[in-house]
C-alpha positions in Angstrom: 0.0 0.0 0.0 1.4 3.3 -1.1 0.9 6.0 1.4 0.3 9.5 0.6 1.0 13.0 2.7 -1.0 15.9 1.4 0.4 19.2 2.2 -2.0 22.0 2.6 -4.4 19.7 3.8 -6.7 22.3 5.5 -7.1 24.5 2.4 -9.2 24.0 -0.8 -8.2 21.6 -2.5 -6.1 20.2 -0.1 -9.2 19.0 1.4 -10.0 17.4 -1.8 -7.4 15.6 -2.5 -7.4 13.9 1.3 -11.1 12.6 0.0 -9.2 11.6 -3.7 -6.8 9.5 -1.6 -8.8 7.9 0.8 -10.7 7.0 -2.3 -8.4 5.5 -4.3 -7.5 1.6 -4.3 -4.0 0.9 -3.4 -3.2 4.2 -1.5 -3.5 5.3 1.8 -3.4 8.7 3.6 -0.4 8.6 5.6 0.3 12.2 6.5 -1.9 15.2 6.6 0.3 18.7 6.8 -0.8 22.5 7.4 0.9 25.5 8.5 2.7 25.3 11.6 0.1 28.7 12.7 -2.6 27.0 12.1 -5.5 26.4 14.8 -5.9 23.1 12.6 -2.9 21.2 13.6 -3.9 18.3 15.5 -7.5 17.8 14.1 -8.2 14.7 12.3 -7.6 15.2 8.5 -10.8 13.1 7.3 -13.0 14.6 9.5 -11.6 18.4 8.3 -12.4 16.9 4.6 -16.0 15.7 5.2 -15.0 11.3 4.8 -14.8 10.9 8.5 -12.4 10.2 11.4 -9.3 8.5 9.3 -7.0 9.2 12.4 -4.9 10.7 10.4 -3.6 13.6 12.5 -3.3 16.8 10.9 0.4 17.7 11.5 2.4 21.2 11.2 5.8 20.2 9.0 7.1 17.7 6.8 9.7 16.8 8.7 7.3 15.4 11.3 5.7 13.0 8.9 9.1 12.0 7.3 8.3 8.1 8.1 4.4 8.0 7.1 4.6 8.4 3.3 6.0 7.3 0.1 4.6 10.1 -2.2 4.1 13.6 -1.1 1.3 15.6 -3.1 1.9 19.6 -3.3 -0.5 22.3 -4.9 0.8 24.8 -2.7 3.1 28.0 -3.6 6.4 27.7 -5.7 8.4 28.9 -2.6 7.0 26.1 -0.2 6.7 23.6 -2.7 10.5 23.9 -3.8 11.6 23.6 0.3 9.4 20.8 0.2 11.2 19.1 -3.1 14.6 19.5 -1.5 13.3 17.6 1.5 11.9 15.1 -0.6 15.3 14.4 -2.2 17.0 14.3 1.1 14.6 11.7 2.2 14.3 9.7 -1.5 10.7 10.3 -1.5 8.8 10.6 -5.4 6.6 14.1 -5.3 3.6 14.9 -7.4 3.0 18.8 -7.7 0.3 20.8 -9.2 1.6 24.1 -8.1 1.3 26.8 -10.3 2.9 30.5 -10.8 6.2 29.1 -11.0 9.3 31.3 -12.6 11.2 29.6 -15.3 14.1 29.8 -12.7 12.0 28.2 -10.1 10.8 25.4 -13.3 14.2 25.3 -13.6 15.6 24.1 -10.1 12.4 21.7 -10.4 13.9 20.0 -13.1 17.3 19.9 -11.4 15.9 18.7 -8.2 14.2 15.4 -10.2 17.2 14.4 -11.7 17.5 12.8 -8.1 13.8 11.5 -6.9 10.8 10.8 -9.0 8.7 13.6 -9.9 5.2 14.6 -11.5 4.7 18.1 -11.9 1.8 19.2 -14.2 0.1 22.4 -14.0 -3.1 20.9 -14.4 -3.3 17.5 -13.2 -7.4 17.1 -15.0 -7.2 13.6 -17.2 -9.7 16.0 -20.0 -7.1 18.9 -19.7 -4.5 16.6 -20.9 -6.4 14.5 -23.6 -6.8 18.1 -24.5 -3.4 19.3 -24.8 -2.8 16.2 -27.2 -5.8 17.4 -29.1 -4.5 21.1 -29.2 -1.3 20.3 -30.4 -3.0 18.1 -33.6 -5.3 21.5 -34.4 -2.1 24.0 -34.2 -0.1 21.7 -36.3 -2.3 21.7 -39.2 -3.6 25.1 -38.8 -0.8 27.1 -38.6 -0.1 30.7 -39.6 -3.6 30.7 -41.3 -5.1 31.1 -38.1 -5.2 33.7 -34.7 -4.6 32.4 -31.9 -6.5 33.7 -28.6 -6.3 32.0 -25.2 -9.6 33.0 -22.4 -9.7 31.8 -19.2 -10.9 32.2 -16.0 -11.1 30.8 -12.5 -12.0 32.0 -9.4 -11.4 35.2 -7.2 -9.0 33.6 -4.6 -6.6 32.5 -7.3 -3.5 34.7 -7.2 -1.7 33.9 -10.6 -2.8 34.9 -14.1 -2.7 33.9 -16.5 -3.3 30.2 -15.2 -0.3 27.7 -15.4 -3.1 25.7 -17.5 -3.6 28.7 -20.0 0.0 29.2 -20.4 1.0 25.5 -21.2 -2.4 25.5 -23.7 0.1 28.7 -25.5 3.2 26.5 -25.0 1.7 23.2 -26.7 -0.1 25.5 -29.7 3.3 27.5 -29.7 5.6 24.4 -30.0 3.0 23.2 -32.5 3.5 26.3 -35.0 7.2 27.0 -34.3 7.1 29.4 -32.1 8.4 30.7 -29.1 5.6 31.5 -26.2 7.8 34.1 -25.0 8.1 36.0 -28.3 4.9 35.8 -29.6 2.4 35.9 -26.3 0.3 38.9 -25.3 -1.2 39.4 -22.1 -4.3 41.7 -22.3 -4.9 44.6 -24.5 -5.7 48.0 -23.5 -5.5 51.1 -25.5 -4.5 52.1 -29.3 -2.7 48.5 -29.6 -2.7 48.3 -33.4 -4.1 45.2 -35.5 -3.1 42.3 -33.8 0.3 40.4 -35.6 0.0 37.1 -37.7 2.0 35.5 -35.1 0.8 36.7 -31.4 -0.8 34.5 -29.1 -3.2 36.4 -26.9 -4.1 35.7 -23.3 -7.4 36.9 -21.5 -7.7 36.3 -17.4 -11.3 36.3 -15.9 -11.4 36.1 -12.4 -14.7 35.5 -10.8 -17.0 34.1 -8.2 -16.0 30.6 -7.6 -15.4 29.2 -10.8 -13.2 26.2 -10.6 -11.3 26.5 -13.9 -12.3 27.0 -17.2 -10.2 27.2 -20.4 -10.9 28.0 -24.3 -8.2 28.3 -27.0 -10.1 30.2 -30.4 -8.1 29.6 -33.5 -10.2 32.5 -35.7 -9.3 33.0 -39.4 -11.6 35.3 -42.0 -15.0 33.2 -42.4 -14.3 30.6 -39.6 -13.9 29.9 -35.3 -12.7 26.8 -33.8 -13.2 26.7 -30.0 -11.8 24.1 -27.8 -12.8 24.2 -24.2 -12.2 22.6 -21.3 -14.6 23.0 -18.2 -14.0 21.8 -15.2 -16.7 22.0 -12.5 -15.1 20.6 -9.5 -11.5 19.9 -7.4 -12.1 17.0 -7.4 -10.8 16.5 -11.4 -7.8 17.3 -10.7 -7.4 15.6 -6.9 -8.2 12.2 -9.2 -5.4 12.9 -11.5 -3.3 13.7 -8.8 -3.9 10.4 -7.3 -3.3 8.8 -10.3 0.5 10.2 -10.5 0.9 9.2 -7.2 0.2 5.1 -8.2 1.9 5.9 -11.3 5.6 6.8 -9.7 5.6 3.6 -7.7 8.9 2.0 -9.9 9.3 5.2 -11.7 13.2 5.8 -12.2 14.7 9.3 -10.3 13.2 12.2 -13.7 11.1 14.8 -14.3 7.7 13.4 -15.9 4.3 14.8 -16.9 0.8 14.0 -16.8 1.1 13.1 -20.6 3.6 10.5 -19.3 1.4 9.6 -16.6 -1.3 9.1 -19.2 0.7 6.7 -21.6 0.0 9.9 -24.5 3.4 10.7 -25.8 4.9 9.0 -28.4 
């Protein structure tokens, strides 16, 4: 049996992803972690979640659960979710992270880090997001230049980054598709005289808004024709399931970096 720690356990979705585990055949909750200020620590982590006394108690660091999991889960912040990856090396424990808003330096040492334990890191950890991506790369590919390129999406008013790490690994995929580089060619938000749009811009839109869990459109848009593909997702609980099936996944995994397309047996 696999067992899992859950960092954030108290918040949103960390609260979902305690349910996702507890769920989930051949994985157990072994560790449930919150700030060390919390009023929480010490509370049973199933009955915070809504499943139930699991008598899992609800502790305030990773290094007081350092011999109850296997697998740490983290959708925290980049800066908590890095300390926690060097701990996970230290100790030879696999990680799965969903954090997002991290810096290409912070991607960076991620990537470092994993050429030592077994990682998933995914910015959106929703089995349709990823089918998706596979999808989106196909359109961009035979689309091309033909085609503008405009990325809307919105979540809701807690969420501190923007645009999501979703949205921007949507203009990634479409940007690898067509030869570009995201970097070069992307345009967040529009305001003022900007000029006709160029042939090769990729154009981002935030909404945030009430409590909408996540929800993601690319518009390829030519003269006499739309194409929309959209992703919706309507609950935590998506991406707490795809979470938990990284988490199996890395059992035997060799020390790397991997994705949910890996996870999902979709790469070539």
């Amino acid at each position: 049996m696999t067992r899992i720690a859950v960092m954030g356990a108290a918040g949103r979705m960390g609260k979902v992803l305690v349910e996702a585990v507890n769920q989930a055949p051949g994985l157990s909750l072994g560790a449930a972690i919150v700030s060390p200020s919390s009023s929480l620590v010490g509370a049973d982590a199933g009955e915070l979640a809504g499943v139930g006394k699991l008598g899992i108690i609800l502790k305030s660091s990773l290094a007081a659960a350092v011999d109850d999991f296997d697998v740490l889960i983290d959708f925290t912040n980049p800066e908590l979710t890095l300390a926690n990856l060097a701990e996970c090396v230290r100790l030879h424990k696999a990680m799965v992270v969903g954090t997002t808003g991290l810096s290409s330096e912070q991607k960076q040492t991620l990537s470092d880090q994993a050429r030592h334990t077994p990682v998933v890191f995914a910015p959106n950890m929703s089995v349709g997001i990823n089918l998706l991506l596979d999808i989106l790369h196909r359109a961009a590919s035979v689309l091309q230049d033909g085609y503008d390129v405009e990325i809307i999406e919105t979540h809701h008013r807690h969420k501190v980054d923007a645009p999501s790490g979703t949205a921007l690994r949507l203009g990634e995929v479409v940007a690898d598709a067509m030869g570009r580089s995201l970097e070069e060619c992307a345009v967040y938000g529009r305001q003022g005289i900007t000029g006709p749009r160029t042939a090769t811009e990729i154009g981002f839109e935030t909404i945030r808004a009430g409590d909408v869990v996540g929800d993601h459109t690319v518009l390829f848009a030519s003269e006499g024709e739309r194409i929309e593909i959209t992703h919706k997702a309507s609950s935590r609980m998506t991406f707490a399931k795809g979470a938990v099936w990284a988490c199996a996944w890395l059992q035997g995994q060799a020390n790397g970096l991997y994705d949910m397309q890996d996870v999902l047996g979709l790469k070539d």
